[in-house]
matplotlib code that plots the C-alpha trace (Angstrom):
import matplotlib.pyplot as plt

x = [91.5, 88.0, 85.8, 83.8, 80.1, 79.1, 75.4, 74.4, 73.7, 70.8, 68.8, 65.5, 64.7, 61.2, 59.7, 62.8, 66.3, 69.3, 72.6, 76.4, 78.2, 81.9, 83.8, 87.1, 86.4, 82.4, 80.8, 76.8, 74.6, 71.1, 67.5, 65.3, 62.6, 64.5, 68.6, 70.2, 73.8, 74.8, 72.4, 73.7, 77.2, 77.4, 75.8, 78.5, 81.0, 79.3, 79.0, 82.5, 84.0, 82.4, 83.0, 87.0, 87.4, 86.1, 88.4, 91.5, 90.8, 89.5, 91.5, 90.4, 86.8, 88.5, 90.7, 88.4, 86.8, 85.0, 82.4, 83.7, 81.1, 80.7, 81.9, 81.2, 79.8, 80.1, 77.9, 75.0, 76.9, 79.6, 76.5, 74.9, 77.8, 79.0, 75.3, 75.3, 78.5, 77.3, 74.0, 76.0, 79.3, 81.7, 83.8, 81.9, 83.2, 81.6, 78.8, 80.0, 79.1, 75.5, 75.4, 76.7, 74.0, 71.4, 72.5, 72.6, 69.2, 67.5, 69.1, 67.5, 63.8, 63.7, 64.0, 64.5, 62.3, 59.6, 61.2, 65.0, 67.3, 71.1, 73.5, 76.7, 78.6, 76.1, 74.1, 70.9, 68.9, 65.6, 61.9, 59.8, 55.9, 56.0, 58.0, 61.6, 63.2, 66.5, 68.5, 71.2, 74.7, 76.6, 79.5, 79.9, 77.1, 74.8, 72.2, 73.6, 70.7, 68.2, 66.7, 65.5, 64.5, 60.8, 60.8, 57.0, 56.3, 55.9, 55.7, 59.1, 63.0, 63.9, 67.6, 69.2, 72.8, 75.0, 78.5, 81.1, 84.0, 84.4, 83.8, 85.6, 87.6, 85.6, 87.1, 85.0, 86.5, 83.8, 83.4, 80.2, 79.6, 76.4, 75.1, 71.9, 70.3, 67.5, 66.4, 64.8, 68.5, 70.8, 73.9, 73.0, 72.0, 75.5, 76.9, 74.3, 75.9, 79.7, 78.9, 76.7, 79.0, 82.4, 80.6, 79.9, 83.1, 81.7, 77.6, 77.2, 77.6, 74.4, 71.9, 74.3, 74.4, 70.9, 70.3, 72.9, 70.5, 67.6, 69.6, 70.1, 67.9, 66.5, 67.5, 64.2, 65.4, 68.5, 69.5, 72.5, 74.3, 77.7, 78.3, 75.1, 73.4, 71.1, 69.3, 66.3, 65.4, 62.7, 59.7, 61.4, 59.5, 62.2, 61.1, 62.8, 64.9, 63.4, 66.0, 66.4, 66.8, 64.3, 65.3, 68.6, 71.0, 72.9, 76.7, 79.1, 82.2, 84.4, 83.8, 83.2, 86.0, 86.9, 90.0, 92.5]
y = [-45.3, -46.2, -45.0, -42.0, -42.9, -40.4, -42.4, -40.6, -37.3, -40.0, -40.0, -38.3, -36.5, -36.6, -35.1, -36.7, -34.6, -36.1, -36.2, -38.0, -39.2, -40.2, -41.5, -43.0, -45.8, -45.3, -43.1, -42.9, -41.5, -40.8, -40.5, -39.2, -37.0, -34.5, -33.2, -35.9, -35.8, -35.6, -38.7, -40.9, -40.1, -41.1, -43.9, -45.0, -43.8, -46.3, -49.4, -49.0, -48.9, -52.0, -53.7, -52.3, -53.5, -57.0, -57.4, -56.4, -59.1, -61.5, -60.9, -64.2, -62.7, -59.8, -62.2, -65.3, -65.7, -68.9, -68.6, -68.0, -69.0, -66.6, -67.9, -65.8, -62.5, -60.4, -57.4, -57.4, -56.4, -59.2, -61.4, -60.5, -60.7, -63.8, -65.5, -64.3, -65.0, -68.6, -68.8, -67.8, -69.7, -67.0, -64.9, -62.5, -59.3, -59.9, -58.6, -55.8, -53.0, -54.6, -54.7, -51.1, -49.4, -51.8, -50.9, -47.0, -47.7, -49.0, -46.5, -44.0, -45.5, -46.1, -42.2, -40.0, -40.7, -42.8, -43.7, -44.2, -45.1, -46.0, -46.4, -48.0, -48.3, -50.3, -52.0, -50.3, -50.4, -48.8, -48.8, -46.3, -45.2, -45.2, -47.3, -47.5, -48.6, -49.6, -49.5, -51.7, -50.6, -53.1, -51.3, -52.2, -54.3, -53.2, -54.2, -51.8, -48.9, -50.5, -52.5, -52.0, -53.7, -52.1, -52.5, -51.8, -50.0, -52.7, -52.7, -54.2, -52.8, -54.2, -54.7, -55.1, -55.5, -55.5, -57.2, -57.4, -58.8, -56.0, -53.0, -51.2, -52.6, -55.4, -58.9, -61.1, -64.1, -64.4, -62.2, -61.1, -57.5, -57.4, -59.4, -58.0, -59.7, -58.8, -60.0, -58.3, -58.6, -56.2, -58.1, -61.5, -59.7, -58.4, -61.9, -63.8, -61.1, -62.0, -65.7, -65.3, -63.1, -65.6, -68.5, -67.0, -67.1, -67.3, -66.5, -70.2, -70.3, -68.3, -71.1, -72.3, -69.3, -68.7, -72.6, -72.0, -68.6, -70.5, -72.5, -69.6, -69.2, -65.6, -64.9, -63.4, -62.7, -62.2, -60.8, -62.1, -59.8, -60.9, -59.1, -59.4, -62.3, -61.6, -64.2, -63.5, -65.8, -65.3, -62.9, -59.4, -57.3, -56.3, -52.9, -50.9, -47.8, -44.5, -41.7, -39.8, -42.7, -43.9, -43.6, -45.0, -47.0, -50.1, -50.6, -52.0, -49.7, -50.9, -52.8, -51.2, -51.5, -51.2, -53.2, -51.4]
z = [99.1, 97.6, 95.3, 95.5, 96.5, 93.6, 93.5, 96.6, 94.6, 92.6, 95.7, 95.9, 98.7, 99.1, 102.3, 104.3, 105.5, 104.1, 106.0, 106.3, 109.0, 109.1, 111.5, 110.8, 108.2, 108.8, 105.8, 106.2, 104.3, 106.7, 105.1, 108.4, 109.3, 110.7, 110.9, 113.9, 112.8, 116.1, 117.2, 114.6, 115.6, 118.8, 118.0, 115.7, 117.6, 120.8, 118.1, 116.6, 120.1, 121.3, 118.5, 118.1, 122.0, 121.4, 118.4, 120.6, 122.5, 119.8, 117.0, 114.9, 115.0, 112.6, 110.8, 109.9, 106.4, 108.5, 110.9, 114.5, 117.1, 120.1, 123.3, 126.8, 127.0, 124.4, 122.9, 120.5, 117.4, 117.5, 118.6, 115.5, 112.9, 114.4, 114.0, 110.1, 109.3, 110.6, 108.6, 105.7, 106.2, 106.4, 108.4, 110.6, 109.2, 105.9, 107.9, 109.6, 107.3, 107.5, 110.8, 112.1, 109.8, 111.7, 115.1, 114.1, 112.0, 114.8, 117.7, 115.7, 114.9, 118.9, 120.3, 117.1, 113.9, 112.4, 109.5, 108.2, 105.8, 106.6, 103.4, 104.3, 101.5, 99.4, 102.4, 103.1, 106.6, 105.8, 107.0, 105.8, 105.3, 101.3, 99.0, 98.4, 95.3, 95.6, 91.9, 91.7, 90.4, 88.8, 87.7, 83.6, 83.1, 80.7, 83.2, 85.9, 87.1, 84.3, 87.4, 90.7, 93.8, 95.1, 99.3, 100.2, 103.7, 106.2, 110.2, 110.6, 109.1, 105.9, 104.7, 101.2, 100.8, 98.0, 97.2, 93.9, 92.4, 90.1, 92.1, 95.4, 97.7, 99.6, 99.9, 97.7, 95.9, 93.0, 89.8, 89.5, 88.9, 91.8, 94.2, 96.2, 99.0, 100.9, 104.4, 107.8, 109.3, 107.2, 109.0, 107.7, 103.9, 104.2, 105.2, 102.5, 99.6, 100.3, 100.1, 97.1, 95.5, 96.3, 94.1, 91.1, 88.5, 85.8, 84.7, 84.6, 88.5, 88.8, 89.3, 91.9, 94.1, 94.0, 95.6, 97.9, 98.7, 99.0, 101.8, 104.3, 106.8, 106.6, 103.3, 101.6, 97.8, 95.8, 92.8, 90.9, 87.8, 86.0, 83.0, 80.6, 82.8, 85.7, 88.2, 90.9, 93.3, 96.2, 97.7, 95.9, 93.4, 90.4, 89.0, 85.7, 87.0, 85.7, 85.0, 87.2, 89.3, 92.4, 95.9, 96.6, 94.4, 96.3, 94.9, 97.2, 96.8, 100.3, 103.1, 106.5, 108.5, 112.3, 112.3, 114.5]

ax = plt.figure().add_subplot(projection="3d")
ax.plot(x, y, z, "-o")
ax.set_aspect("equal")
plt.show()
């Protein structure tokens, strides 16, 4: 069970064709140029599979809430979570979510479409030719959709992921009602987000978590929100939230999950 992802009906369209993909525990919600719901899922379908064959094997990868370093071969996505679950000193399927709309994100830029958002669940893959403005959800707080985060059109993918203690069903042992963190990897903003997220217990910890952000290799900016209290920290651009509101709203409301 999980909550309906009911902010997906915020999203302008612009000049871009909107589409979902599910595929077991896998909900995505596709911004590209034109329809490639088939595209997208066999990509999934090819990143799940690798990744649900590695854990068979590995079972602690899917267990740990600590980093667990990569030994032998092993394929790019449990390369990638393993390496931001290290970075941000957690287990690596706090970044799994992250990570499969990267894979898909970027299997699609390379053959399909110039430009792309993947929504999974709260954690946003995107480059695009205009700006985005992500508005962040923090479930009660009066501060939830009143801001957003404005991600200009660069050369490279951008990523901004979102984690709570108050919303869905993702593991995360803090209390704060959003946690956004942006970076070029969207597996290591997902990773940065859960450890963010598991310090702050009360709105004093906010200070905290955001020097614990500044610590993490990769991290660009974060945003912090517990009840009434909000902190920012980095090279982001915090924009108000027009009603209706702006591109894409980023709410965590369950993890991704490909456990077998």
């Amino acid at each position: 069970m999980f909550q309906p992802r009911t902010y997906r009906t915020l999203m302008e369209r612009g000049q871009r064709t909107f589409f979902r993909v599910m595929v077991q525990e896998t909900d995505l919600y596709v911004h590209a140029r034109k329809p490639l719901e088939s595209v997208t899922r066999d990509l999934v379908l090819q990143y799940r599979a690798q990744l649900e064959t590695y854990l068979q094997s590995h079972p602690e990868f899917g267990r740990s809430l600590r980093p667990v370093p990569v030994r032998g071969p092993a394929p790019s996505i449990v390369r990638e979570m393993a390496e931001a679950g290290g970075l941000a000193g957690v287990g690596p399927m706090a970044a799994v979510a992250g990570a499969v709309a990267e894979q898909v994100g970027r299997g699609l830029l390379k053959d399909h479409t110039p430009e792309v958002i993947v929504e999974n669940g709260g954690d946003v893959f995107l480059k695009t030719d205009s700006p985005s403005v992500i508005a962040v959800f923090a479930g009660r707080s009066p501060l939830s959709m009143k801001i957003g985060l404005r991600i200009d059109s660069r050369p490279h993918p951008m990523a901004v992921c979102t984690s709570s203690g108050s919303l869905g069903h993702s593991l995360s042992l803090g209390k704060g009602d959003a946690v956004c963190v942006v970076s070029r990897s969207c597996a290591l903003a997902d990773a940065a987000a859960t450890a963010l997220g598991n310090r702050l217990q009360s709105r004093s910890d906010i200070p905290e978590a955001i020097d614990f952000a500044r610590d993490i290799a990769g991290v660009i900016g974060c945003v912090l929100i517990m009840e009434d209290k909000i902190g920012m920290w980095g090279d982001i651009e915090i924009v108000p939230v027009r009603s209706p509101a702006p591109s894409l709203p980023a709410g965590k409301t369950r993890k991704e999950n490909t456990g077998t």
